[in-house]
BAVEX-895659 format. One line per 3 residues: number of its first residue (from 1); their letters; for each residue x, y negated, z of N, C-alpha, C, O. Coordinates in Angstrom, 3 decimals. Atoms other than C-alpha are relative to their C-alpha. Layout:
residues N
NUM) a) X/Y/Z/X/Y/Z/X/Y/Z/X/Y/Z | ...;
//
This chain:
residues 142
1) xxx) 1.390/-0.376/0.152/137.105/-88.064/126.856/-0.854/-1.274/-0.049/-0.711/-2.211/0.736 | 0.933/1.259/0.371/134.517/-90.553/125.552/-1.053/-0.421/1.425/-1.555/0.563/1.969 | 1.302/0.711/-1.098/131.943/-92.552/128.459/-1.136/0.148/-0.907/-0.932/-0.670/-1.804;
4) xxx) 1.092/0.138/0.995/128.884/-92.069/126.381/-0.981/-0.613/1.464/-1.678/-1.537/1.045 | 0.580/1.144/-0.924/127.151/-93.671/129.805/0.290/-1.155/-0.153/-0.505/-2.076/-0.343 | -0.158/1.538/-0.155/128.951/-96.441/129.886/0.113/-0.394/-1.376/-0.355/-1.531/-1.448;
7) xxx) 0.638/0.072/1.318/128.679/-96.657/126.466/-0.937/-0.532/-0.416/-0.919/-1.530/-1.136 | 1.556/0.243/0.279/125.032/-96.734/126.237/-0.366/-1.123/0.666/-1.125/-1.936/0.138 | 0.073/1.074/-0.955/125.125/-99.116/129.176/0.478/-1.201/-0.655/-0.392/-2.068/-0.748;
10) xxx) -1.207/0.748/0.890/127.888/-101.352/127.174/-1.496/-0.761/-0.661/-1.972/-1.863/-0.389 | 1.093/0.508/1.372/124.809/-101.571/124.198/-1.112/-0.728/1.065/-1.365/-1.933/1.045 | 1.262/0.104/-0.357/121.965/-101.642/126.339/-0.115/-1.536/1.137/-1.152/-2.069/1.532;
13) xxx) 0.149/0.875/-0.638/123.250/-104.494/128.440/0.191/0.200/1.543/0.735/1.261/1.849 | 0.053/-0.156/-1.472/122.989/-105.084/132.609/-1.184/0.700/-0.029/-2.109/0.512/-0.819 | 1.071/-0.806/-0.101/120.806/-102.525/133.828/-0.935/-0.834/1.418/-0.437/-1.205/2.481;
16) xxx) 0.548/0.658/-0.932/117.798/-104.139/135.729/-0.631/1.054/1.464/-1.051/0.489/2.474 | 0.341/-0.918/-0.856/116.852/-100.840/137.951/-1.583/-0.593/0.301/-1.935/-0.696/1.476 | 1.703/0.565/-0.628/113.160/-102.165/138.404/-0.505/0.737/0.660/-1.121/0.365/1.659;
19) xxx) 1.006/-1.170/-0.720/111.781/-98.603/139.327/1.124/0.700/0.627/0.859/1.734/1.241 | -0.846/-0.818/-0.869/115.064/-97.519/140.760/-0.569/0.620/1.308/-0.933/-0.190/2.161 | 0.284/-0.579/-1.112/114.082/-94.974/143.460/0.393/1.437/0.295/0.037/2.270/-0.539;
22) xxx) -0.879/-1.407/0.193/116.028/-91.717/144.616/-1.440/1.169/0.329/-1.560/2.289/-0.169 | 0.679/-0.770/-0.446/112.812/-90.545/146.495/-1.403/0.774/-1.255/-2.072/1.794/-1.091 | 0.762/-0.169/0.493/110.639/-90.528/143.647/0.394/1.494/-1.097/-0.339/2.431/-1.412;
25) xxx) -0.673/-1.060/0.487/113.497/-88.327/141.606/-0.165/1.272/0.410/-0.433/2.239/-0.303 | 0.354/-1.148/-0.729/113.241/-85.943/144.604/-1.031/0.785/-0.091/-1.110/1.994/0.128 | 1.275/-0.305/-0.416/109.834/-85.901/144.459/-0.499/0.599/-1.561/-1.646/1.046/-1.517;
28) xxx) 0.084/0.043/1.075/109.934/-85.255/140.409/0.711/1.592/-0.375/0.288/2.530/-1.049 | -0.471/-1.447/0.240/112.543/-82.447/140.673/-0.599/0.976/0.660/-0.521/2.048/0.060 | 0.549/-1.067/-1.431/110.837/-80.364/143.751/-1.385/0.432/-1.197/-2.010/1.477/-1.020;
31) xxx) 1.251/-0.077/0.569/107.961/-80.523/141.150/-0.363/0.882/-1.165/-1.321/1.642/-1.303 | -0.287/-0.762/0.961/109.186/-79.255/137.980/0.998/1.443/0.544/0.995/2.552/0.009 | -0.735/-1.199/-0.205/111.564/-76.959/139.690/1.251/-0.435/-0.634/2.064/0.108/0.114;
34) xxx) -0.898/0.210/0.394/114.581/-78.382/137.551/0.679/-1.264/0.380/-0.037/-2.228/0.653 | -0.227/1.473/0.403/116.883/-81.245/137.584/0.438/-0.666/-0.941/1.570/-0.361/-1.315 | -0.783/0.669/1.102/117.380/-83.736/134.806/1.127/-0.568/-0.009/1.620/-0.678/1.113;
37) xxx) -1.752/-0.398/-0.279/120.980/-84.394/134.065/-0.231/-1.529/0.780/-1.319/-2.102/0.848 | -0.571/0.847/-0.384/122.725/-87.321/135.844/-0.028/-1.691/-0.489/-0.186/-2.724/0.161 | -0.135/1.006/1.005/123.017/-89.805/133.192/-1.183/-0.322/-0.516/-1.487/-1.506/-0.662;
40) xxx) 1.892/0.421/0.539/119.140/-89.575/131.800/-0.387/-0.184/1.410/-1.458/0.422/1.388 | 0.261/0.763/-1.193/118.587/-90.823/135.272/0.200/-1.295/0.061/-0.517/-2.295/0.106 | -0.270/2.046/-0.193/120.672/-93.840/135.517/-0.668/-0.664/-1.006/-1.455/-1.588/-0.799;
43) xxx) 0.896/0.795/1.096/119.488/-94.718/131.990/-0.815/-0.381/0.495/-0.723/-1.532/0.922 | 1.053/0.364/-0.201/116.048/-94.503/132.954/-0.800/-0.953/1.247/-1.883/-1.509/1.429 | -0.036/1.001/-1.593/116.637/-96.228/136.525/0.116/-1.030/-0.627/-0.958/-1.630/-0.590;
46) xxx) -0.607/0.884/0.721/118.451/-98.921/134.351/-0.720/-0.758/-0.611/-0.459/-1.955/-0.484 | -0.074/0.265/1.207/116.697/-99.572/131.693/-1.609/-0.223/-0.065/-2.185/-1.192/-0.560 | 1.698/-0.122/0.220/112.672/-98.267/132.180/-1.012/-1.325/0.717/-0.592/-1.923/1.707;
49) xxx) 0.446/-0.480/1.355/109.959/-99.440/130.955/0.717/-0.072/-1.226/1.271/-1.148/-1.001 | -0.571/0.782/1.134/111.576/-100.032/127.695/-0.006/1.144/-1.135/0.266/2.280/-0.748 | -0.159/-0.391/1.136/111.415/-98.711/123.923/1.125/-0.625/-0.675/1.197/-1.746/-1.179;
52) xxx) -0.828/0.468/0.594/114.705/-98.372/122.778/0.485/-0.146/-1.322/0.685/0.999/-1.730 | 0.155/0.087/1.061/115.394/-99.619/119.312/-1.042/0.400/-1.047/-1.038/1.024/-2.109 | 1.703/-0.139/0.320/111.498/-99.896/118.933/-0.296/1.021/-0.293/-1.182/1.018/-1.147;
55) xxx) 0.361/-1.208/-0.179/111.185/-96.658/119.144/0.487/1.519/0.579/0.258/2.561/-0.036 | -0.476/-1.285/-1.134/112.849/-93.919/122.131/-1.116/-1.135/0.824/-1.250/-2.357/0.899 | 0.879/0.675/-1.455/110.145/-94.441/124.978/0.718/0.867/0.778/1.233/1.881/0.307;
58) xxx) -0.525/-0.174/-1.748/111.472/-93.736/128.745/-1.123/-0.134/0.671/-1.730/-1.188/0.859 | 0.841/0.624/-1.301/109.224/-93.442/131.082/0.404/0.178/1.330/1.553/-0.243/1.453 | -0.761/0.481/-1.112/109.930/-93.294/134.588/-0.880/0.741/1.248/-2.100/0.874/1.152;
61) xxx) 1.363/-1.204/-0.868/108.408/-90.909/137.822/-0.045/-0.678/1.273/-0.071/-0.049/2.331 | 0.092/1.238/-1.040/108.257/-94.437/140.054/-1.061/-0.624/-0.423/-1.746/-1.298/0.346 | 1.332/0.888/0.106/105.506/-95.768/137.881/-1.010/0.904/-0.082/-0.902/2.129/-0.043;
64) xxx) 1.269/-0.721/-0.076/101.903/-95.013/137.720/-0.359/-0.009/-1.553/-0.941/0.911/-2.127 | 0.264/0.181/1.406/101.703/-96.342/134.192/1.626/0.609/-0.610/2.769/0.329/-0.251 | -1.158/-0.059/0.561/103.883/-94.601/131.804/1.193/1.148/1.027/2.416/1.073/1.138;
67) xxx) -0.396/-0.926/-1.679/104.756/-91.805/134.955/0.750/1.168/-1.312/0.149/1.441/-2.352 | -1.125/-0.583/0.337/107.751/-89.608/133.593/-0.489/1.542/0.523/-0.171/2.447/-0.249 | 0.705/-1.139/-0.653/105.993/-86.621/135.705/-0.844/0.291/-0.868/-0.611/1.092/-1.774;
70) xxx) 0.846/-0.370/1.189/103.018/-86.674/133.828/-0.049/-0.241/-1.099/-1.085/0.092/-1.673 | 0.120/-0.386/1.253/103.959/-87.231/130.652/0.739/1.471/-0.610/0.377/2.007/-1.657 | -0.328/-1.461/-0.366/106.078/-83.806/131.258/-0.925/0.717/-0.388/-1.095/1.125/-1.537;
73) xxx) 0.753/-0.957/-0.494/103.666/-81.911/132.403/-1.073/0.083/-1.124/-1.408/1.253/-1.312 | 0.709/0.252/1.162/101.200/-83.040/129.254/0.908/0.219/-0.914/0.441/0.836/-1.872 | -0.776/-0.485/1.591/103.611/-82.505/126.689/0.863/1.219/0.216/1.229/1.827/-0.791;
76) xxx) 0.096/-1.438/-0.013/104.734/-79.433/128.065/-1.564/0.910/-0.433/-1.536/1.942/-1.105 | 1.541/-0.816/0.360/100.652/-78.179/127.677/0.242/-0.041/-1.497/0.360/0.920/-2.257 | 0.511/-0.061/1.194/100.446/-79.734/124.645/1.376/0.945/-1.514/1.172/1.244/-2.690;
79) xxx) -0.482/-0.626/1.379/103.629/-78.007/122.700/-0.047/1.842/0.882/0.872/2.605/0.586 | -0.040/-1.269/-0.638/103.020/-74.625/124.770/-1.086/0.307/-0.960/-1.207/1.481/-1.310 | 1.441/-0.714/0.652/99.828/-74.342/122.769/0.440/0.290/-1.557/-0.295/0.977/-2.266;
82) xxx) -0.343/-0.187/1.226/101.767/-74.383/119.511/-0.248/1.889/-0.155/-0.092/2.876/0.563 | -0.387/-1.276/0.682/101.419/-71.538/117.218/1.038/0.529/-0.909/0.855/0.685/-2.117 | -1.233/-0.282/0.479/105.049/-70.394/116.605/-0.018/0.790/-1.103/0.561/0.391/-2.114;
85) xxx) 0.062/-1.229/0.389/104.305/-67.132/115.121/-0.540/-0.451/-1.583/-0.139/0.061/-2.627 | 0.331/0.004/1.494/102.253/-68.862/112.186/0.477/-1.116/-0.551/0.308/-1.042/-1.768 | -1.252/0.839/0.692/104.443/-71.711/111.222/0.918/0.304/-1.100/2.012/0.759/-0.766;
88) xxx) -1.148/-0.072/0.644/106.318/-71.467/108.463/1.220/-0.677/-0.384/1.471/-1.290/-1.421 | -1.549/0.187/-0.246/109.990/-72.052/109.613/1.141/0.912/-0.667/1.294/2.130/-0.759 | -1.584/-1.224/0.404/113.484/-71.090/108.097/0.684/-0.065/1.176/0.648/-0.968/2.013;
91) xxx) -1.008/0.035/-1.364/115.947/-69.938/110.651/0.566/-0.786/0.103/0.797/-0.865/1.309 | -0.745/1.121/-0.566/117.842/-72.809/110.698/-1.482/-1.591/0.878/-1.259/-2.752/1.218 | 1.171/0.607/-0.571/114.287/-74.437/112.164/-0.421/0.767/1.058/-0.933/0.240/2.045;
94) xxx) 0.671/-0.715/-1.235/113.338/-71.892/114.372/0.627/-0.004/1.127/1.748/0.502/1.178 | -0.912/0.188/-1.032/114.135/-72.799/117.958/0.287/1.573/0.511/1.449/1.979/0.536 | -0.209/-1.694/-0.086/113.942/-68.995/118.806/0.987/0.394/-0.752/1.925/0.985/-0.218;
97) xxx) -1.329/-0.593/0.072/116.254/-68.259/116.552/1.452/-0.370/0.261/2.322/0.363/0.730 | -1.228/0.754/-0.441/119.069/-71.002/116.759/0.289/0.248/1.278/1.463/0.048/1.587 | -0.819/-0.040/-1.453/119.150/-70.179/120.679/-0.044/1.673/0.548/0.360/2.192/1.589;
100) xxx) -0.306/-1.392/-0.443/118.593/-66.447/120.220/-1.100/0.584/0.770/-0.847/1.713/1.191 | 1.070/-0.377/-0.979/115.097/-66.023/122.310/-1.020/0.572/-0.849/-1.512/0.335/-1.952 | 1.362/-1.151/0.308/112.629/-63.748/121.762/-1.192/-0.669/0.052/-2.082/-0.217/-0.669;
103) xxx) 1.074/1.052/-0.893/110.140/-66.335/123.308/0.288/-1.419/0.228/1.136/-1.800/1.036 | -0.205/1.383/-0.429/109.936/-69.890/123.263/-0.986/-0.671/0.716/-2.102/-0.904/0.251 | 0.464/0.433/-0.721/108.982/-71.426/126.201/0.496/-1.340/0.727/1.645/-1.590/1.092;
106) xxx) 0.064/1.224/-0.216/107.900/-75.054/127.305/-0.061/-0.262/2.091/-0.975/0.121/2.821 | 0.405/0.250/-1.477/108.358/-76.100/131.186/0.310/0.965/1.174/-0.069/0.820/2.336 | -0.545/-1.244/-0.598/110.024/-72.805/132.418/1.511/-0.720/-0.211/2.087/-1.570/-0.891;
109) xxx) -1.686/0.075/-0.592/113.543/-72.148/134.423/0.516/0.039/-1.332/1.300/-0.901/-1.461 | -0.737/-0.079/0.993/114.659/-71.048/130.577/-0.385/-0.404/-1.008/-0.016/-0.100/-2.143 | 0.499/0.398/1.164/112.868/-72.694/128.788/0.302/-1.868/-0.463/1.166/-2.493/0.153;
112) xxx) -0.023/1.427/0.530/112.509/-76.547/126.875/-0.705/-0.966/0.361/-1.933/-0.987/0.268 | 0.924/1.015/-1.220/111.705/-79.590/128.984/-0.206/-1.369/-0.888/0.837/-1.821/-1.360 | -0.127/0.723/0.543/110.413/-82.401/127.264/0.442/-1.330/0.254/-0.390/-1.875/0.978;
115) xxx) -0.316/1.213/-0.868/112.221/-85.788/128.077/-0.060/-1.387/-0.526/-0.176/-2.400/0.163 | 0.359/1.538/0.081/111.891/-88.653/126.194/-0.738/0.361/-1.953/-0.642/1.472/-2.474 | 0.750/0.082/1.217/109.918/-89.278/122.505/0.172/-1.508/-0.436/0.649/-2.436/0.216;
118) xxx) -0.371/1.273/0.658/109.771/-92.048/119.704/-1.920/0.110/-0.538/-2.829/0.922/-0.367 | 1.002/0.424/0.992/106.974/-93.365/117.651/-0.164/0.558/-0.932/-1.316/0.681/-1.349 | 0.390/-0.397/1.039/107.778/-91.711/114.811/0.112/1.243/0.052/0.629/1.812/-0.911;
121) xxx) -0.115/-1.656/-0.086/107.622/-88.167/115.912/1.079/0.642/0.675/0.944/1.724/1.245 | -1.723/-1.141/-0.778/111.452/-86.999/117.319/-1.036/-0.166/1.254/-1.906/-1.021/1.424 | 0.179/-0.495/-1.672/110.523/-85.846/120.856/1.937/0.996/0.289/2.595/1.768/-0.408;
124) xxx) -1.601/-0.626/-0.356/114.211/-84.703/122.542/-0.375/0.940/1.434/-1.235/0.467/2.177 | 0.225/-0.805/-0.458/114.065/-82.025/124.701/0.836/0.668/0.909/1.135/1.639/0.215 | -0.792/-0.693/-0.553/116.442/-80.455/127.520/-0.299/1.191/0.070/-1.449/1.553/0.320;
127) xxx) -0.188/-1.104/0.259/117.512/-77.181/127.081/0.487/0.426/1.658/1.483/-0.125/2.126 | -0.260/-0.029/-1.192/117.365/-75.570/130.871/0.428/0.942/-0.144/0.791/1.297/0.978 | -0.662/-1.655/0.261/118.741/-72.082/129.633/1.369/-0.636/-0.288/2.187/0.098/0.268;
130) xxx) -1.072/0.450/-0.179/121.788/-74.130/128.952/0.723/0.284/0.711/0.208/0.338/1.828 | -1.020/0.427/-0.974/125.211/-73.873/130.636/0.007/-1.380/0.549/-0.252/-1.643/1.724 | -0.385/1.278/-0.221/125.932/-77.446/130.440/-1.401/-0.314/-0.925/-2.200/0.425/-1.500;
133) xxx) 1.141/0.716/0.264/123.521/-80.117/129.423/-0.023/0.304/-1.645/1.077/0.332/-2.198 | 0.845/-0.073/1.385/121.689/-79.555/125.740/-0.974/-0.664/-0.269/-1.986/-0.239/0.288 | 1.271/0.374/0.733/119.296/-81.465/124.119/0.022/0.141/-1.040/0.963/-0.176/-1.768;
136) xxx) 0.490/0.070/1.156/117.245/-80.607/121.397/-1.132/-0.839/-0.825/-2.267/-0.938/-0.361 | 0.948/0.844/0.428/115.462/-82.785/119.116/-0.880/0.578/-0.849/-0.551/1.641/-1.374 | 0.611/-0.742/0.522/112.609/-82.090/117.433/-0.641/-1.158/-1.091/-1.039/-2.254/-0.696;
139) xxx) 0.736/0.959/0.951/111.207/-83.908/114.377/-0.721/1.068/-1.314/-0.195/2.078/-1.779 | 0.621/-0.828/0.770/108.391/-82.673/111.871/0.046/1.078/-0.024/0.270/1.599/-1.117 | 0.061/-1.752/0.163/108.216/-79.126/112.681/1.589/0.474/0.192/1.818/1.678/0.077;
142) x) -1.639/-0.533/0.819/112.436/-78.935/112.314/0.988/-0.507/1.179/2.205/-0.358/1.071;
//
């Protein structure tokens, strides 16, 4: 079975942990109600601030600038306000249909958590209705 941690680690170099902090994690999951997987942790312990390959931002729920909490909690508002219904998506675009929901929902136990974003639009997304870990990416509407 492939390391895709140590992997990423491999590319990304020694990890400097700058904002490493377990309490702040604690204090991040108790908040949202979920926890983010294992591995988008260490990364972001590792690695944050940093834009990777000038464009994945990390942020981090140890700083004040660039706070991993609230950019959550804001980009959950801001794609909750989408209007699904008048979009025009084909099913192979519609997150409702690819996962089968009646309802797509941002920041809920079953719903799509937003976790890291680029510059040029992808935003990636954990899937908490998941068995095992899922992310979905999202670019231009698709």
């Amino acid at each position: 079975m492939t390391d895709y941690l140590a992997g990423t680690m491999a590319i990304l170099g020694p990890a400097q942990n700058r904002y490493a902090e377990p309490s702040a994690w604690d204090r991040l999951h108790a908040d949202l109600g979920i926890r983010l997987p294992p591995d988008y942790r260490v990364i972001v312990d590792g690695y944050v601030p940093i834009r990777l390959n000038g464009h994945l931002s990390l942020p981090h729920p140890a700083t004040e600038r660039w706070n991993l909490g609230q950019w959550i909690r804001d980009t959950i508002q801001a794609w909750s306000q989408v209007p699904w219904d008048e979009l025009d998506l084909d099913e192979d675009e519609d997150p409702r249909q690819l996962f089968g929901l009646e309802e797509l929902s941002f920041g809920t136990r079953n719903g799509l958590w937003p976790i890291a974003s680029t510059d040029r639009g992808e935003m990636a997304f954990l899937d908490a209705a998941a068995d095992a870990t899922r992310i979905v990416v999202n670019y231009d509407e698709t």
